[in-house]
N, C-alpha and C positions, 0 to 999 in steps of 0.2 A: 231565288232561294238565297237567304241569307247562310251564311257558315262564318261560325267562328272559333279559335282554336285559341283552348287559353290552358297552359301550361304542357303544351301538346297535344292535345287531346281536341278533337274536329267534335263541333258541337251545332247541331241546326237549331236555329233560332224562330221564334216569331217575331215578322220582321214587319215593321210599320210602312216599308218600301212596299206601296202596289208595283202590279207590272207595268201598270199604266203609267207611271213615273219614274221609272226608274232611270232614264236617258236623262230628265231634270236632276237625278239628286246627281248620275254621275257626271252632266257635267259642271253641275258645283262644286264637287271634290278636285273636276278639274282646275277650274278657275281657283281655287284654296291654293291649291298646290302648282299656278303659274303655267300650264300645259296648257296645249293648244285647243281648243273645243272642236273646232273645225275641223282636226284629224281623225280618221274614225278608222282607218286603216292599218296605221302603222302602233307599233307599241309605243307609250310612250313612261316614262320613268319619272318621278317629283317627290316633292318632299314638303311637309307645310307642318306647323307647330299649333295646338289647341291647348288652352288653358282649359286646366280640371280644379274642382275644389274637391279636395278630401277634406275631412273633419275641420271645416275653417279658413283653410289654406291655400295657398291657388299656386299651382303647378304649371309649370309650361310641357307638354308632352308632346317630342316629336315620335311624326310619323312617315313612312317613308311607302309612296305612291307607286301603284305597276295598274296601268291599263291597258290590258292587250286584246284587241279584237279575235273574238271566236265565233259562234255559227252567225251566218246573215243576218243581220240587225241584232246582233246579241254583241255584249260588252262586257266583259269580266272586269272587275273592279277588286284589287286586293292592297290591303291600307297595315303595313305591320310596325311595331314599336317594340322598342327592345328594354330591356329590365333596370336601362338605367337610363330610366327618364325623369328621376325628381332632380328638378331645378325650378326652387322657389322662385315667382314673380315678389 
């Protein structure tokens, strides 16, 4: 299940993530954000920066990484950015 929460408010999404991939995308995010893939155990914390275009422009937007193991084979993935991320590339 995807969730996302924008201006407070928790919001489910459709989400392009099958369940059959989802071990792939998270550990891409891991790899983005320098964490170990290997570990499936322990929590682990990261941080890794994406360029966005708004209207023309390209923005650097960091994000700041939490993956903490939950039920057997399940992996919680929570990716947050805070409101002062415009910084022009």
């Amino acid at each position: 299940m995807t969730r996302v929460k924008v201006d407070g408010i928790l919001q489910k999404i459709r989400s392009p993530i099958n369940k059959a991939n989802v071990d792939e995308v998270v550990n891409r995010i891991k790899i983005m954000a320098r964490l170990d893939i290997s570990e499936r155990r322990a929590p682990q914390d990261g941080r890794l920066t994406l360029p966005v275009d708004q209207g023309g422009k390209l923005y650097e937007v960091p994000f700041r990484i939490s993956i903490t193991p939950a039920r057997p084979a399940r992996t919680s993935c929570c990716a947050s950015s805070t409101s002062r991320w415009r910084r022009s590339i």
